[in-house]
N, C-alpha and C positions, 0 to 999 in steps of 0.2 A: 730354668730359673728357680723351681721348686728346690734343686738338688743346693742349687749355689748358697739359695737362704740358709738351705739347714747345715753346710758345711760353713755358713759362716755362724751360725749359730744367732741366726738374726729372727725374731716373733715379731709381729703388727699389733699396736696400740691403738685401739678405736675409744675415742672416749664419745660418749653421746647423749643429748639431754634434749628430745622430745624432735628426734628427726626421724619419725617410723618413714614416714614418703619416702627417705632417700638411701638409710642406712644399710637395709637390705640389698637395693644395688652394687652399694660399696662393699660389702660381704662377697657378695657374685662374684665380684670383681678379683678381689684378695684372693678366694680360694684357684685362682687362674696362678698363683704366684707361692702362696706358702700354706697350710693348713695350721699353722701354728699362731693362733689370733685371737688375739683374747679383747675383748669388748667391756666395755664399762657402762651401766648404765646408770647412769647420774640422776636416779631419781626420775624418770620420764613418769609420764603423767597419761603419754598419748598411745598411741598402738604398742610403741619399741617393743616390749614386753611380750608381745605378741611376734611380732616380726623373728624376734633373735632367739623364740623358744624353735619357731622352723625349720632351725639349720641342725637343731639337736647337739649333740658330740661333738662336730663337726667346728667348734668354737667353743671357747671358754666366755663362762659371762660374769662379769664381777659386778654386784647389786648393790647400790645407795638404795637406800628405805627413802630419802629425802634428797633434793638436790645441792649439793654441797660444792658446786664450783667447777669449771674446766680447770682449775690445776692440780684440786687435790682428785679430779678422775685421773688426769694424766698420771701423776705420781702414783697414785694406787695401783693404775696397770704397768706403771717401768717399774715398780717396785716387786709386783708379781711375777714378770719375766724374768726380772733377775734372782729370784727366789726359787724360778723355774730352772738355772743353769743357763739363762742367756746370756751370750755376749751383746749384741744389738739391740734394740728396739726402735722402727717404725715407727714411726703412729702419725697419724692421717685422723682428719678431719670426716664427718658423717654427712654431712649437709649435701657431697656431691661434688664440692668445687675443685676437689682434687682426681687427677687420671691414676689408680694403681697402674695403669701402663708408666707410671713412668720412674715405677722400682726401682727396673733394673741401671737408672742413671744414676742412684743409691751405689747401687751396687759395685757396679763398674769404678762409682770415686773412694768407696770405703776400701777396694781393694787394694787402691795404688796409695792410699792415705790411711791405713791402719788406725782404729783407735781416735778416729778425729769426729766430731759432732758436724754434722752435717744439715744446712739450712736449708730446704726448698725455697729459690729462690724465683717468688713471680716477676712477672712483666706489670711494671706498674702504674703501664699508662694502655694494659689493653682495655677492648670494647668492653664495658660494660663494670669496669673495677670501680666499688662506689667507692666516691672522692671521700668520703669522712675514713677510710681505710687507709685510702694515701697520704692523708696528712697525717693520721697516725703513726704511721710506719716512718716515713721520712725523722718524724720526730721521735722515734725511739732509734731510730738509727743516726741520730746527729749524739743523742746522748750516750748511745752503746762505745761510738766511738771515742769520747772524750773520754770514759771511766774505761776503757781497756788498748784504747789504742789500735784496736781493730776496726777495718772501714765495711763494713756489709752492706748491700743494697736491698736487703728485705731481713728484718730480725722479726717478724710478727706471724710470719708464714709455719702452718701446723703441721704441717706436711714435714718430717725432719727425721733424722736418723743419730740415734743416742748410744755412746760410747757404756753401756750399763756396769761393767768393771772396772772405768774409769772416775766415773762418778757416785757422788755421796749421794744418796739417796736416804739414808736411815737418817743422822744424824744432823740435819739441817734443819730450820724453818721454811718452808715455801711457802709462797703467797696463796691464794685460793681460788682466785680467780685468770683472766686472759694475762694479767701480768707476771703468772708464773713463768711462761717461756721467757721472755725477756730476764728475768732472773735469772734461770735456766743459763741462759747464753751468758752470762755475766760472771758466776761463779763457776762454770769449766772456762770461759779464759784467763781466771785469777788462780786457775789451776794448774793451769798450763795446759790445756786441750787443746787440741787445734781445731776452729771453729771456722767452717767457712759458708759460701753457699752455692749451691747446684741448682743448673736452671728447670723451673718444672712451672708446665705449661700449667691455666687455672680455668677456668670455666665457671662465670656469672650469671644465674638468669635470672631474668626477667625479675620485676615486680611484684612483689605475692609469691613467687614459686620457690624462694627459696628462704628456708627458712634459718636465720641467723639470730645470735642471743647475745651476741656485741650491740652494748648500748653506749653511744659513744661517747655521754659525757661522763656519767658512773664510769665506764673501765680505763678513757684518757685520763680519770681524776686522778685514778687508782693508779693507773702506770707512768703518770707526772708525780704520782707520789713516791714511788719506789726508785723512781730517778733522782729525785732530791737525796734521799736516803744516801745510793748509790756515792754521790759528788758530794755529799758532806761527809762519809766512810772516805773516799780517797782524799780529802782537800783536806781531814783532820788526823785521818792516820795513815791511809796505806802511802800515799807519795812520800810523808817524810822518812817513815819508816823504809820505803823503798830505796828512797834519796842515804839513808845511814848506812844502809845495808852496801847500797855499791859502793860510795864515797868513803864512810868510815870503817866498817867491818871488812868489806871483800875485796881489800887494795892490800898490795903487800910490804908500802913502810911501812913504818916503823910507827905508834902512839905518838912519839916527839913531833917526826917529822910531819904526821896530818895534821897534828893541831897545830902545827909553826904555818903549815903552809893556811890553815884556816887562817888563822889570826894575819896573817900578811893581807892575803886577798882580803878580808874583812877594814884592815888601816886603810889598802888603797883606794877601797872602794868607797870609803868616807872623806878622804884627805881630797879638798875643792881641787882637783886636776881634771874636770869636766870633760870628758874624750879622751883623754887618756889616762884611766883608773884601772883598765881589763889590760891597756899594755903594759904600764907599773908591776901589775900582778905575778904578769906573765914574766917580766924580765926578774924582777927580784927574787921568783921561785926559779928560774932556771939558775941564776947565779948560785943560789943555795942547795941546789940540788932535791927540792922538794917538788912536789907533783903537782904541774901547771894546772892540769883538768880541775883540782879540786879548789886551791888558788883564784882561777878564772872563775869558779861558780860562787867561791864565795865574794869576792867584787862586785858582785851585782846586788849587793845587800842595798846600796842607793836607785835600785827601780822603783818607778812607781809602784804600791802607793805611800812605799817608806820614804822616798827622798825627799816630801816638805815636812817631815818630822826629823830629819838629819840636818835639813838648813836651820828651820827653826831652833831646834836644841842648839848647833852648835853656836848661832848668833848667842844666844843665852846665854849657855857658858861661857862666852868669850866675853858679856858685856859684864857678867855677876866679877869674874875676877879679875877683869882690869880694871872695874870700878870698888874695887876691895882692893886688891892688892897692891897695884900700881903706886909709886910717886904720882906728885904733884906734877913735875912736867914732864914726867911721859904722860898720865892722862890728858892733855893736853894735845901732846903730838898724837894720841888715839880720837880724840875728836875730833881733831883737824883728817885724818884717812875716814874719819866716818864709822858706817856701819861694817864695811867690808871688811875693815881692820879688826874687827872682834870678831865677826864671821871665820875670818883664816884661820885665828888665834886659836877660836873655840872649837871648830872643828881638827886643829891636829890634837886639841886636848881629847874632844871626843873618838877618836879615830886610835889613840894611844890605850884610853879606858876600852872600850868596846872589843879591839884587839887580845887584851889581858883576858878580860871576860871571857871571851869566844876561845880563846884557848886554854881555860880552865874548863870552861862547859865539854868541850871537845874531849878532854882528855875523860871528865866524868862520867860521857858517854858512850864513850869505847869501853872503859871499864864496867860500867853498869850490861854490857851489850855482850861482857866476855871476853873481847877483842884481847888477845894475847902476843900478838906480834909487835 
């Protein structure tokens, strides 16, 4: 297993911050599998400094004067292995709760998946998993998947295997504390990494014996906070920009024809045909020869929670200029149909504007975007 790390070109990231009791085992342990292991010590306070001068040589030690966070130790040691010429990095938790026996399941998934970021994933309903963990986790994994579309059943777990020539390292912000990995995971799948998880056994003890520096209202505050961030990045930029990218830029009409087929699906999807506005769409872009998909997405412009400001307005319009423009008895025969009759009216006026609109915007932003087809 020694030979395999180093033909992959993979070092171990110990990051550690006042677990003298346990880390040195976890060292034991390591040197069973690679000699190439570089340790962090995050400002320890307690023996560490004593422990990890034991091994001599035999490990690299990267020193905080003060303790500055599990992410900015994690990031200083993937920062230093890949500064070392690594491809890989490890990195595993000190406390104990992780088995280095179970590397080589690392191993075995990085070979057949090249280049992919790899999750140790626990079991997270075994004996002894404290519960304020499991709601954590469950809740950074309902959020990881919503801002990437990836379903993982543990993103919190330390124990993990990092793509180092894949990923940005220099040129980012990381957070500083436990909610760097969550990040971590969030910008290699915005990169396109392949991000999954590998099952690795976990080991809890007892009461007192182990010692842990997850406090869980401070670092859920902190990792509800970087999720917010996260869904207000995609809900303000990255989907629409993603949404233009396929739709407007990376389609192969023609300028005319996206913004015709916008502006279509945009009238059907306002004109009162309630149940059928997405088949409007869909038949008048095939008749025309323009592209249903984009057509049909735009039609849905009357979902919640625009469509009581498309009833609204269009009542409006239809009441401001029947009751301006009309004769005397046609307004008449409009108060006699009621309300519904300036509804219809004012929504094919609105459904005509908004159309024109959306296909001018359409074309400004194909142009602004480069779009030259």
């Amino acid at each position: 297993m020694t030979d395999n790390l180093k033909s992959l070109g993979c070092a171990v990231v110990v990051p550690t911050y006042n677990n003298g009791r346990t880390v040195g085992d976890v060292i034991k342990q390591l040197l069973d599998y690679t000699h190439d292991i570089i340790v962090v010590n995050d400002g320890c306070t307690d023996n560490t400094a004593e422990v990890l001068a034991s091994f001599g040589d035999r490990i690299k030690v990267i020193v905080h004067p003060a303790n500055k966070g599990k992410g900015v130790a994690l990031l200083d040691g993937l920062r230093k292995a890949k500064q070392d010429g690594f491809t890989y990095a490890i990195t595993i938790d000190s406390d104990g709760q992780h088995y280095p026996s179970d590397i080589p399941v690392f191993i075995d998934a990085i070979v057949k998946e090249p280049d992919s970021l790899l999750v140790g994933g626990r079991n997270l309903f075994a004996e002894g998993m404290p519960t304020k963990n499991t709601f954590a986790n469950r809740f950074s994994n309902m959020w990881y998947r919503i801002v990437t579309g990836i379903s993982l059943f543990d993103t919190q777990s330390g124990f993990r295997l990092y793509p180092l020539k894949k990923m940005n390292l220099d040129n980012r912000h990381y957070t500083k504390g436990y909610e760097f990995e969550l990040e971590a995971l969030v910008f290699s799948a915005w990169e396109g990494i392949n991000v999954r998880n590998v099952p690795i056994r976990v080991l809890y003890q007892g009461e007192g014996e182990r010692v842990s520096h997850f406090k869980p209202f401070r670092d859920f505050t902190r990792i509800s906070i970087v999720n917010t961030c996260f869904v207000s990045y995609c809900v303000f930029w990255k989907w629409p920009k993603d949404f233009v990218n396929k739709y407007l830029i990376n389609v192969e009409d023609s300028n005319l024809k996206v913004a015709l087929a916008i502006a279509i699906g945009v009238f059907c999807g306002i004109i009162p045909i309630w149940g059928f506005q997405l088949v409007a769409a869909l038949g008048i872009a095939g008749i025309f020869g323009l592209s249903k998909t984009i057509a049909g997405i735009a039609s849905n412009i009357s979902i919640p929670p625009v469509a009581p400001l498309i009833v609204g307005g269009s009542w409006w319009i239809g009441h401001r200029v029947m009751e301006g423009w009309l004769s005397a008895d046609t307004a008449i025969a409009v108060k006699f149909g009621g309300w519904a009759v300036e509804y219809v009216a004012g929504s094919v006026i609105l459904a005509l504007g908004a159309s024109v609109i959306s296909f001018l915007l359409s074309l400004a932003i194909m142009r602004l975007f480069g779009r030259k087809k």
